[in-house]
DRENDO-1510 file (C-alpha; in Angstrom, 1 decimal, always signed):
<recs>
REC; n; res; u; v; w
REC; 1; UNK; +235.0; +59.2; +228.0 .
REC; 2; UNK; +232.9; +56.8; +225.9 .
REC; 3; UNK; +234.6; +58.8; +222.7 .
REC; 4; UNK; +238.5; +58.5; +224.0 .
REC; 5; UNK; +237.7; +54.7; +224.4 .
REC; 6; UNK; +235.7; +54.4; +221.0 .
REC; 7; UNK; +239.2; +56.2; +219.4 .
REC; 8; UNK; +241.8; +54.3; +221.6 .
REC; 9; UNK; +240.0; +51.0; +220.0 .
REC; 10; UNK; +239.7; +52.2; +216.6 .
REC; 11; UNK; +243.6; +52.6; +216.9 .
REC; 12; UNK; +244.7; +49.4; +218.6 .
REC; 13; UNK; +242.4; +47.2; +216.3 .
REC; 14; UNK; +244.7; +47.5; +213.2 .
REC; 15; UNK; +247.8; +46.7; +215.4 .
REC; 16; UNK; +246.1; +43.9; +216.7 .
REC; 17; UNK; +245.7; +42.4; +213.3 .
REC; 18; UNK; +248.9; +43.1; +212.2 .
REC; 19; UNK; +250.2; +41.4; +215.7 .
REC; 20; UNK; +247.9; +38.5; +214.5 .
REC; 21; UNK; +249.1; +38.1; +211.0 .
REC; 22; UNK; +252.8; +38.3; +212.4 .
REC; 23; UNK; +251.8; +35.8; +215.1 .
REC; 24; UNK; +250.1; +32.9; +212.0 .
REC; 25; UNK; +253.8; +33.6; +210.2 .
REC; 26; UNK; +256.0; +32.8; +212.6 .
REC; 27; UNK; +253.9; +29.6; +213.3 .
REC; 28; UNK; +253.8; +28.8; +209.9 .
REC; 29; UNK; +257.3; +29.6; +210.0 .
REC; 30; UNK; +258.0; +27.3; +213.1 .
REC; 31; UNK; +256.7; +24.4; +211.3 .
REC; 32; UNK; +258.0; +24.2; +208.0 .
REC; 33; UNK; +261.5; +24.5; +210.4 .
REC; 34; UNK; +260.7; +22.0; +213.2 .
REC; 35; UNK; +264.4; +22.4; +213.8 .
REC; 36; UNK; +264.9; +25.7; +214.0 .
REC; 37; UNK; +263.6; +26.3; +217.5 .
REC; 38; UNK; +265.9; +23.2; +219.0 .
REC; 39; UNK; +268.6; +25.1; +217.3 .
REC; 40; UNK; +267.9; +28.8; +218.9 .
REC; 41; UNK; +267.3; +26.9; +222.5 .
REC; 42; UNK; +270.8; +25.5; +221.9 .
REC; 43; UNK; +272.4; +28.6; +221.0 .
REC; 44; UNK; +270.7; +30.5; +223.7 .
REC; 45; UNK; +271.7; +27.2; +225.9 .
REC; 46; UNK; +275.6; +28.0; +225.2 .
REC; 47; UNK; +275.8; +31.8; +225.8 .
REC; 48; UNK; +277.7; +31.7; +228.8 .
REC; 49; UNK; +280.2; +29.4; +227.3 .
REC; 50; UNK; +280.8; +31.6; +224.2 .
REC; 51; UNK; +280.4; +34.8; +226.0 .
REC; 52; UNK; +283.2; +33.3; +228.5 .
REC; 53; UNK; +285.5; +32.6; +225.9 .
REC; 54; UNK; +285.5; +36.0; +224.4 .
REC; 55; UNK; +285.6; +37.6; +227.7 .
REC; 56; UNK; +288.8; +35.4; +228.4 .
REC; 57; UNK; +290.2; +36.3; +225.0 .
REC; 58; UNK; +289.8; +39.9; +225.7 .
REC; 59; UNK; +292.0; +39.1; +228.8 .
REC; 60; UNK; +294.7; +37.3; +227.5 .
REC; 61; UNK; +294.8; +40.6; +224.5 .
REC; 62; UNK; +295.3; +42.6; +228.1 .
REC; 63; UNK; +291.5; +44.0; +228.6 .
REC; 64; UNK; +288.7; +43.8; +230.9 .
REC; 65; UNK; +284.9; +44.9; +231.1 .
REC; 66; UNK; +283.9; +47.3; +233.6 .
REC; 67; UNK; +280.7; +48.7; +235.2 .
REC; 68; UNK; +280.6; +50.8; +231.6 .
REC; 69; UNK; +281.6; +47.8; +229.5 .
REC; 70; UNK; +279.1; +48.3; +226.3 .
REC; 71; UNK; +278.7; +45.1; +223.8 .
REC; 72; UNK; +281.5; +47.0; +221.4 .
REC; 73; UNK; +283.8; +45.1; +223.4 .
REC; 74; UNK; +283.1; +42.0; +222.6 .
REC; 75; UNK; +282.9; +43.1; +218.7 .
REC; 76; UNK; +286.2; +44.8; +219.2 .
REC; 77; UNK; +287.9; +41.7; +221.0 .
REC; 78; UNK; +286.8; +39.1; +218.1 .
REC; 79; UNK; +288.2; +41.5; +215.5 .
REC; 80; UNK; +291.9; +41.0; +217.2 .
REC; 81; UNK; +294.3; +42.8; +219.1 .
REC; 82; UNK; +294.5; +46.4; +216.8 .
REC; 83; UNK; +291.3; +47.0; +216.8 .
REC; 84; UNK; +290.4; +45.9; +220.9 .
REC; 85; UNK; +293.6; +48.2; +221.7 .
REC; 86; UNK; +291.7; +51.1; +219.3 .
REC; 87; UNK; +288.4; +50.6; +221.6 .
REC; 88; UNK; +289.5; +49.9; +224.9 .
REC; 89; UNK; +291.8; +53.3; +225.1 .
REC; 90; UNK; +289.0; +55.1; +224.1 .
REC; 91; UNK; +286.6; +53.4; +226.7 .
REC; 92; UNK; +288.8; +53.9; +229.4 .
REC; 93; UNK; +289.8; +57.4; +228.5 .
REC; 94; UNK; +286.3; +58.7; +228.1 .
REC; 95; UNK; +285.4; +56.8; +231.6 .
REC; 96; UNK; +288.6; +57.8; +233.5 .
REC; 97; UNK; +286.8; +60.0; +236.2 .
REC; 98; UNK; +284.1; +57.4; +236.7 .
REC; 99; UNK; +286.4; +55.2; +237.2 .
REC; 100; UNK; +288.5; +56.3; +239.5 .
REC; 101; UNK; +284.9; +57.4; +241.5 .
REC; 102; UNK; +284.0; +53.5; +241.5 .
REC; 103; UNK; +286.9; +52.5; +242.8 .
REC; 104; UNK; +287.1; +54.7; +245.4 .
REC; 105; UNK; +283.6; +54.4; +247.0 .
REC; 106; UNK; +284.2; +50.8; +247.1 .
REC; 107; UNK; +287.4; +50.8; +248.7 .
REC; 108; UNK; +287.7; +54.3; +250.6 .
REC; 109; UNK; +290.7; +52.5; +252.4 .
REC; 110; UNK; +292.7; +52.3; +249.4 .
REC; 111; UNK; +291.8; +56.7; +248.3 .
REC; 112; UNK; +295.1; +58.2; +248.5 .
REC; 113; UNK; +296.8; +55.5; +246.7 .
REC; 114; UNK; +294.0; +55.6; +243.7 .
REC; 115; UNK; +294.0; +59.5; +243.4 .
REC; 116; UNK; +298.3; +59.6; +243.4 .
REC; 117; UNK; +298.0; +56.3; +240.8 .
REC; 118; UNK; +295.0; +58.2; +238.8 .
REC; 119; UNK; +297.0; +61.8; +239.2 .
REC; 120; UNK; +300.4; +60.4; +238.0 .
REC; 121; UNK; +298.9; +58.2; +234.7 .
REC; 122; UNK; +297.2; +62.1; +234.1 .
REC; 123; UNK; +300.8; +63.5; +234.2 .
REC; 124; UNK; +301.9; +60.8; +231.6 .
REC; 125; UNK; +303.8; +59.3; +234.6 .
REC; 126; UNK; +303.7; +55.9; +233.2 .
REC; 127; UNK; +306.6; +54.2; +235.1 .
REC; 128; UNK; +304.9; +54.9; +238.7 .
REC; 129; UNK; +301.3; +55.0; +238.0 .
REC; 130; UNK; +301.5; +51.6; +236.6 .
REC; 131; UNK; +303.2; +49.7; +239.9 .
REC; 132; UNK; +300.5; +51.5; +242.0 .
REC; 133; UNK; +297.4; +50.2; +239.8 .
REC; 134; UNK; +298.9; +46.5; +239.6 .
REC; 135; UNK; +299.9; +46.2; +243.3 .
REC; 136; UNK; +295.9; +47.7; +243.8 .
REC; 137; UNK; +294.6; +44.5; +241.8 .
REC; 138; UNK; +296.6; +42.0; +243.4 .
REC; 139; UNK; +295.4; +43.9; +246.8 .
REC; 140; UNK; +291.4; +43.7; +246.5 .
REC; 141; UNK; +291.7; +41.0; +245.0 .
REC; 142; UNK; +293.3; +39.2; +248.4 .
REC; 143; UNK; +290.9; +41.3; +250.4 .
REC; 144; UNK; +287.9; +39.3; +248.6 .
REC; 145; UNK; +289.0; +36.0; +247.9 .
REC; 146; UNK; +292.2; +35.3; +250.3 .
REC; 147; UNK; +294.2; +34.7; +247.3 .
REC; 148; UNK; +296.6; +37.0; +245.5 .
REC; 149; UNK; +296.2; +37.6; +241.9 .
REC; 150; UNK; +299.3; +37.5; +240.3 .
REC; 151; UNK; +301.1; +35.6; +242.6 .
REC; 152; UNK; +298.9; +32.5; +244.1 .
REC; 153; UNK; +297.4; +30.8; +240.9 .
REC; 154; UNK; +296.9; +27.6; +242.2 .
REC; 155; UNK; +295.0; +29.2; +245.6 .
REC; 156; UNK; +293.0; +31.9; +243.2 .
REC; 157; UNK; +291.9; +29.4; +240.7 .
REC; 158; UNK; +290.6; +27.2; +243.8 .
REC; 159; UNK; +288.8; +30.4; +245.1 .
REC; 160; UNK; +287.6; +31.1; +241.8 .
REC; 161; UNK; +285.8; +28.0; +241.5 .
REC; 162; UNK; +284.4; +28.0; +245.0 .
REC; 163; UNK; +282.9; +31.2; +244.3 .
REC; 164; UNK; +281.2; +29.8; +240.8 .
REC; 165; UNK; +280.0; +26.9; +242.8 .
REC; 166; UNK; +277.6; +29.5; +244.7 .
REC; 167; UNK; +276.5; +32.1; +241.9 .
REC; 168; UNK; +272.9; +31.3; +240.4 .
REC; 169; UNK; +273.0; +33.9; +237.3 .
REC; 170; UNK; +274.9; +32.9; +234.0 .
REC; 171; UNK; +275.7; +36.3; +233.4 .
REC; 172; UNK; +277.9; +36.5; +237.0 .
REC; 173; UNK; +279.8; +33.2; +236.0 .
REC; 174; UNK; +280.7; +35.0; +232.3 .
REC; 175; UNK; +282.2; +38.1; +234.7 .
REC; 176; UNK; +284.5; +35.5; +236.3 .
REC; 177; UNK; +285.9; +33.4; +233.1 .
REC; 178; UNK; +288.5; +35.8; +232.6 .
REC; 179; UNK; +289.9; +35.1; +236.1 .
REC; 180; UNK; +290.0; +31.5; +235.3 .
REC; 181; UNK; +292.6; +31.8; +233.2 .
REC; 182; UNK; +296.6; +33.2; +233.3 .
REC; 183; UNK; +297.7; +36.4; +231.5 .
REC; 184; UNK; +300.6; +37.9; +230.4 .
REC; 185; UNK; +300.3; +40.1; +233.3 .
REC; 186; UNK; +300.8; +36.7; +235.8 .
REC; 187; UNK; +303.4; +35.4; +233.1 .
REC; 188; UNK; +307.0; +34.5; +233.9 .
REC; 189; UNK; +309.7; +37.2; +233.7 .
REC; 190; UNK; +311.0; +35.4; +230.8 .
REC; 191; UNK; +307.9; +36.3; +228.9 .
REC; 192; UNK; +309.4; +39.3; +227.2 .
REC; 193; UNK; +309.6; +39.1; +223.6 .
REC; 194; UNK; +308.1; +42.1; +221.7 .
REC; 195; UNK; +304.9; +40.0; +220.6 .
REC; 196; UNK; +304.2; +39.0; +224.9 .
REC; 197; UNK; +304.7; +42.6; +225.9 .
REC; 198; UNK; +302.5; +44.2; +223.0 .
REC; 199; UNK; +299.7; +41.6; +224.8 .
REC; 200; UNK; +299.8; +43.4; +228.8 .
REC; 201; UNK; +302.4; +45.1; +230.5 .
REC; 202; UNK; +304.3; +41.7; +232.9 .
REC; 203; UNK; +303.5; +42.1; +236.8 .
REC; 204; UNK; +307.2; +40.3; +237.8 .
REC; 205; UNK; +308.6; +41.7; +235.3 .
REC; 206; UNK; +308.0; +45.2; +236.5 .
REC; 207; UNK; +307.7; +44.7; +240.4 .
REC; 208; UNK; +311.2; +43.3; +240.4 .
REC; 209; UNK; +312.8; +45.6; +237.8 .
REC; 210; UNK; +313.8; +43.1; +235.3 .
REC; 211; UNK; +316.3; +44.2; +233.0 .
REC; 212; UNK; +313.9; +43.0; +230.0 .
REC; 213; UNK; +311.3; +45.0; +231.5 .
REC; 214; UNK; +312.4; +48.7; +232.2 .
REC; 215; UNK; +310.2; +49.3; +228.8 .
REC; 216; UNK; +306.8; +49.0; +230.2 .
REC; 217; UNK; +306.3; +53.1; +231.0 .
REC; 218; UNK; +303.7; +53.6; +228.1 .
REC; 219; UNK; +299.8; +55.2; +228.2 .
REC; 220; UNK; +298.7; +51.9; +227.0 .
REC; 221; UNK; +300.3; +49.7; +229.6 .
REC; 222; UNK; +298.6; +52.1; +232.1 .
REC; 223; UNK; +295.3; +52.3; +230.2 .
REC; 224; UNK; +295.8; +48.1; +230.4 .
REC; 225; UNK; +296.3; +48.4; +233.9 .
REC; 226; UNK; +293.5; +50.4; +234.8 .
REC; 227; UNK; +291.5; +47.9; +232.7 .
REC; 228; UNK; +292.4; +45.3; +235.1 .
REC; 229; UNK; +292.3; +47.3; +238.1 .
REC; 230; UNK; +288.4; +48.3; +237.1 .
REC; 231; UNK; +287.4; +44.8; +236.5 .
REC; 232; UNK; +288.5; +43.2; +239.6 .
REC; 233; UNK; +286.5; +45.9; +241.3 .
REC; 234; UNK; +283.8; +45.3; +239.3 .
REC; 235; UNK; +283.3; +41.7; +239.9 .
REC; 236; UNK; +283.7; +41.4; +243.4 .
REC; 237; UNK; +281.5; +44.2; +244.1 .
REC; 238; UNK; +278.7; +42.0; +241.9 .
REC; 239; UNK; +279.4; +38.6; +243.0 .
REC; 240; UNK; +279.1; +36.3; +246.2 .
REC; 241; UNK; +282.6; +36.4; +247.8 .
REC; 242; UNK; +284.1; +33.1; +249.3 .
</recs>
């Protein structure tokens, strides 16, 4: 025993010195920069914030983090809309079963309607699987909050806060910044131009048949709406509800 402790020593002691030599250059480091540590506490300080504003960013380009989110999303949002659309189908392709799965433990109520939604967007069903994944949104998200989501912005936005109002961690208040904020997806009917659509597929715009909206049966709209669907799973299964 006495020669596994004499070996374990003669191993840690050059680490140790190297730990100490690394330990006198950051504080030398520290002082010739006395402002450099005032300027990492403020950066670390406004995380949230700037996490938020991606996070709502990669809403409003008609994407969502889920309980598989990696930090490529945020990389894929600030590089703009080609390149988040690139990533997200991807993500949401590769995680299609475990998706479904989530949703459906949580909400074993809603089964049927998640494997027929699921089963059709497998078919390349577009035009029906997407109805059935938006109404689901607007659904749980009612069931949690009282409020719908498309419909009742005024009421959600009021929940919303409420709910912010009670949650201690940062990283919970970051999950909720992209409900703060209105999407094409809650947008008027009149929000049809090529350039709105190409953002999400339009909830009125579909749910009452609009003439400027019969277009909205593609894999991406239903990728988009899964997207959605996932996250407003994902953050009232984390979160304190109201």
């Amino acid at each position: 025993m006495k020669g596994l402790i004499q070996e374990f020593v003669e191993v840690v002691r050059p680490l140790a010195k190297q730990l100490s030599e690394f330990g006198d250059q950051v504080a030398t480091f520290v002082r010739e920069n006395p402002d450099f540590v005032e300027d990492l506490k403020r950066y670390f300080e406004n995380i949230p914030d700037f996490h938020g504003e991606i996070w709502k960013k990669g809403a409003a380009l008609g994407w969502f983090p889920n309980w598989f989110m990696t930090l490529g999303y945020d990389a894929a949002v600030m590089r703009g809309q080609a390149e988040l659309d690139r990533f997200m189908v991807n993500h949401i392709t590769i995680n299609l079963a475990q998706l479904e799965l989530e949703l459906i433990n949580r909400y074993e109520n809603r089964r049927e309607i998640f494997e027929t939604a699921f089963s059709l967007h497998r078919q390349g069903v577009y035009i029906a699987s997407i109805p059935l994944f938006l109404s689901q949104s607007d659904g749980i998200c009612a069931q949690n909050i009282g409020s719908y989501l498309f419909t009742e912005h005024d009421k959600r936005g009021h929940r919303v806060a409420g709910i912010l109002d009670q949650v201690p961690e940062e990283f919970e208040k970051i999950l909720y910044a992209p409900m703060t904020i209105n999407t094409q997806y809650m947008a008027g009917i009149s929000k049809s131009k090529p350039e709105d659509k190409a953002l999400a597929p339009n909830r009125s715009g579909i749910m009452h048949g609009s003439r400027k909206h019969l277009d909205y049966g593609t894999e991406i709209n239903s990728l988009k709406c899964i997207s959605l669907l996932a996250y407003t799973a994902y953050i009232f299964d984390r979160s304190i509800k109201a």
